[in-house]
C-alpha positions in Angstrom: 100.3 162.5 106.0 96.9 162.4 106.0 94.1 164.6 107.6 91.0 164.0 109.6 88.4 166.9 109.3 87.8 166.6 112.9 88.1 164.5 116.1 85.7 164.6 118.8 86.9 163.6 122.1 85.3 163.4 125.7 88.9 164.3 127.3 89.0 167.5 128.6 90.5 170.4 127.2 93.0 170.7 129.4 94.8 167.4 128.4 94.6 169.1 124.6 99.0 169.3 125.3 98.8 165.4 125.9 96.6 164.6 123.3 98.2 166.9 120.4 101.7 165.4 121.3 100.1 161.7 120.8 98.9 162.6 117.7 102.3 164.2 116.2 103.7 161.3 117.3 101.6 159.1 115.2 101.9 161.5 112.0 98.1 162.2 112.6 97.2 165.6 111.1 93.5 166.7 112.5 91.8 170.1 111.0 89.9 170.7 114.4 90.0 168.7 117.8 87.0 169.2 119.9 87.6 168.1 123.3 85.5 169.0 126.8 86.3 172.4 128.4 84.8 171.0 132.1 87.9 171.3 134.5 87.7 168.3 136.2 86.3 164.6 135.3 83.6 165.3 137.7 81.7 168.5 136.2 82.2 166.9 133.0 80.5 163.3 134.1 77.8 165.0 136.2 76.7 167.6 133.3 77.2 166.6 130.2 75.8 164.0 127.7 78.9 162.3 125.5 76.3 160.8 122.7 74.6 164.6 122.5 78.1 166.1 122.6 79.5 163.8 119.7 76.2 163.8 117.6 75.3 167.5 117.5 79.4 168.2 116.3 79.0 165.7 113.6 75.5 166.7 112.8 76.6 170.3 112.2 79.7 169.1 110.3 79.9 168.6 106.6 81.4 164.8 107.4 79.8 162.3 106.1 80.9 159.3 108.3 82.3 159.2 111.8 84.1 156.8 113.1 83.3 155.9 117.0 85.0 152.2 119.1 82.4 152.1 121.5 79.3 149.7 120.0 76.8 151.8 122.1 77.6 155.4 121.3 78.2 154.0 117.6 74.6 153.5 116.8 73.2 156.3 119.4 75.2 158.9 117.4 73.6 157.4 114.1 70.2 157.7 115.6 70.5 161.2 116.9 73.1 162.4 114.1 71.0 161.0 110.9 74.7 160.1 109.4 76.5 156.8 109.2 78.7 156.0 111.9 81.4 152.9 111.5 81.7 151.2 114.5 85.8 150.6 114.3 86.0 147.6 116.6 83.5 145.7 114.2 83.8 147.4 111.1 80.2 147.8 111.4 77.6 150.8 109.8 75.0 152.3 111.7 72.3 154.6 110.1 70.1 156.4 111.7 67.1 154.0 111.0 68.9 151.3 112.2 66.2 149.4 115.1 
């Protein structure tokens, strides 16, 4: 099995049960799963910034590429990160300079 350094989620911490049981279940070994700690959907939507909350982890991390589906938060967290992101759907790089 292998292991991802870390997986940064917008789901909240509570569903960390949920999420941890998927990934047994798929033989997926993560070192650290960052999730949320809002409560409810609401107070996460209405304070908090998804790109500046997936960004800033893998900015402070020591991984060199993170791997995000959604096309715009792919080459936001390039730009704010300074780190390649793969955008999975398209198996497409960003970088940070990318215009």
């Amino acid at each position: 099995m292998s292991r991802i350094p870390y997986i940064v989620s917008f789901r909240l911490e509570k569903h960390r049960p949920i999420i941890e049981k998927w990934l047994r279940k798929w033989r997926i070994s993560v070192g650290r799963l960052i999730l949320h700690p809002a409560e409810k959907f609401a107070e996460r939507d209405a304070n908090f910034d998804v790109v500046e909350h997936k960004a800033k982890r893998f900015k402070q991390s020591d991984c060199s590429i993170f791997i995000e589906s959604c096309p715009q938060q792919a080459k936001l967290i390039a730009e704010f990160s300074g780190k390649p992101v793969l955008r999975s759907s398209a198996k497409r790089f960003f970088f940070g300079d990318d215009g």
